[in-house]
C-alpha positions in Angstrom: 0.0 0.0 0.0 1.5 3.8 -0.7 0.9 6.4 1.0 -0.1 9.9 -0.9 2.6 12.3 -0.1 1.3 16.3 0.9 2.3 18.3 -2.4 4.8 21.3 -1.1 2.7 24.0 0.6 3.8 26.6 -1.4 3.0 25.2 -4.7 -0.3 24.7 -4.3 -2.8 26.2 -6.3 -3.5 28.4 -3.7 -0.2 29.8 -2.7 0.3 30.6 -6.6 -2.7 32.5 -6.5 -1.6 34.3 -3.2 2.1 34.6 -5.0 0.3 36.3 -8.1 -1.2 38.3 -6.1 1.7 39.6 -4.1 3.6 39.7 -7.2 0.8 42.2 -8.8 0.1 44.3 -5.7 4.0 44.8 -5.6 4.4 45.6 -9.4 1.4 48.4 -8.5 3.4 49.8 -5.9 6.4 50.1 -7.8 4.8 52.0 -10.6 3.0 54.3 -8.5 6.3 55.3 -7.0 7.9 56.0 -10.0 4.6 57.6 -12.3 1.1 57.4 -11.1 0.3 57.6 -15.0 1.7 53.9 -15.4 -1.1 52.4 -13.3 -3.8 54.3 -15.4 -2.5 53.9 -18.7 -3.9 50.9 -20.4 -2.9 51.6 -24.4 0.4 51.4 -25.3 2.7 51.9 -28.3 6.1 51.2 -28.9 7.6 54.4 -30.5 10.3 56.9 -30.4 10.2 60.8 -30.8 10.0 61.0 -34.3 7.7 58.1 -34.7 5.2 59.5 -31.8 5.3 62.8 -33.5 4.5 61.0 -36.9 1.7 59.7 -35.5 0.0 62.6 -34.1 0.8 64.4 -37.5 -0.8 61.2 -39.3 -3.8 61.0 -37.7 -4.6 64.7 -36.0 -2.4 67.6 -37.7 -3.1 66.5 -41.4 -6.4 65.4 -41.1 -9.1 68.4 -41.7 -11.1 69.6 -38.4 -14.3 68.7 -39.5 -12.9 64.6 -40.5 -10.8 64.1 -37.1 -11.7 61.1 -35.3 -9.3 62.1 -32.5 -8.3 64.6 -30.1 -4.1 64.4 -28.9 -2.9 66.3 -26.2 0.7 66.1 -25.4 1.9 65.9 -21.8 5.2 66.9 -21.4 6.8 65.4 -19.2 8.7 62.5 -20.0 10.2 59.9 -17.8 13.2 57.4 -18.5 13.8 54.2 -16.1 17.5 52.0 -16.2 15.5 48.6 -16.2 18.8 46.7 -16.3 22.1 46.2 -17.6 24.0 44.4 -20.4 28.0 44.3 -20.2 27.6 46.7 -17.3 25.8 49.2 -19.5 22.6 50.6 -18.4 19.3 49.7 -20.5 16.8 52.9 -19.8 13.4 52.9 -21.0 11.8 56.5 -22.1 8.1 57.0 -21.6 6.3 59.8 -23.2 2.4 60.4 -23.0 -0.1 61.6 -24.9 -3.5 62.3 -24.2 -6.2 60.7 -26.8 -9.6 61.0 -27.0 -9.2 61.5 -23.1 -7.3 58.1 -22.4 -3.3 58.3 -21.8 -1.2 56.6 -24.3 2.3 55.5 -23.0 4.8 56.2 -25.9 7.7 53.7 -24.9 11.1 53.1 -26.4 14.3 52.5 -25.6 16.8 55.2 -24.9 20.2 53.9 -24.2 23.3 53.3 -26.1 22.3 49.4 -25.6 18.5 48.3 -25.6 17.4 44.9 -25.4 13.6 44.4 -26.8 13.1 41.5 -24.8 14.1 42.9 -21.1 11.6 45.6 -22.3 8.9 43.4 -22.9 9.8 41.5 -19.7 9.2 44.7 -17.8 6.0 45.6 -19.4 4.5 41.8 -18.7 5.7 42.0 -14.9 4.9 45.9 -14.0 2.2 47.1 -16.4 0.2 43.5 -16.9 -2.7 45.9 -17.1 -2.3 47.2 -20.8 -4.9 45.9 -22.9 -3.7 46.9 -25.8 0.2 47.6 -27.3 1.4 48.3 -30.5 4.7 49.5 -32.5 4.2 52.2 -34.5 3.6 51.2 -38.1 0.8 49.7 -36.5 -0.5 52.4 -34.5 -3.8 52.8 -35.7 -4.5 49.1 -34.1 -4.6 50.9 -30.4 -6.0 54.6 -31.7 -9.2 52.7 -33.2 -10.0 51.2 -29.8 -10.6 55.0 -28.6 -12.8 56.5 -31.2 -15.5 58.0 -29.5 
C-alpha cells in the first residue's frame, strides 16, 4: 500500500494564486512610485520621438477639423527608467504620453546606447500587466481605433 505524499505548501494552487497576487500588488506599488500615469494607462505603443510625432501628424495635424476622429494632447513630461544592464551598460526605457480621445497613451522606447527588446517586454509583462492593448508604431492605428469615440 502507498501512501499519498502532501504536495509542497507553497505550490499549491493556492499559494500561486496568493504569490500572483503579491507579485501584482507589488508591481502596483512600484509604478505608482515612479509615475502614477503607469497604473492608469492601459494603451500602449512602442515608438520613439520622431515616430510619436508622426503619428500625431498622421492622424490629428493632417487630417481636416471637420474629419478628425481624435483629439491628442501632449503631456510633457517625460520619464526614462535603467531597467537593467548588459555588459555593465545601463538599458533605460523613455516614456512619453499623450492624451487621446481622453485616455493616456504611453509612448515607450528604448533610450540607451544598448536596448534589449526582450528585457523591455519582460518589464512591461511583470509591471504594467494591465495594458490591454500595445502596438509599435507602423501599426498604431491598431490601439488609436479602440478610442474613437
Amino acid at each position: 500500500m502507498q501512501t499519498i505524499k502532501k504536495g509542497d505548501p507553497d505550490k499549491t494552487v493556492e499559494a500561486k494564486k496568493l504569490q500572483k497576487e503579491k507579485d501584482l500588488e507589488r508591481s502596483l506599488e512600484f509604478i505608482n512610485g515612479f509615475d502614477e500615469r503607469l497604473a492608469i494607462t492601459f494603451h500602449a505603443i512602442e515608438a520613439d520621438s520622431y515616430a510619436s510625432h508622426q503619428i500625431w501628424k498622421e492622424w490629428f495635424y493632417d487630417v481636416p477639423k471637420e474629419k478628425r476622429k481624435f483629439d491628442f494632447v501632449q503631456d510633457h513630461s517625460g520619464r526614462g527608467l535603467e531597467i537593467g544592464r548588459i555588459d555593465k551598460r545601463p538599458v533605460v526605457m523613455k516614456f512619453n504620453w499623450w492624451i487621446v480621445n481622453g485616455h493616456p497613451i504611453l509612448f515607450y522606447g528604448c533610450d540607451s546606447q544598448v536596448c534589449d527588446w526582450k528585457m523591455i517586454e519582460d518589464w512591461l509583462k511583470k509591471y504594467m500587466p494591465h495594458l490591454k492593448h500595445t502596438s509599435d508604431a507602423t501599426n498604431a492605428h491598431n490601439v488609436l481605433n479602440y478610442l474613437e469615440d
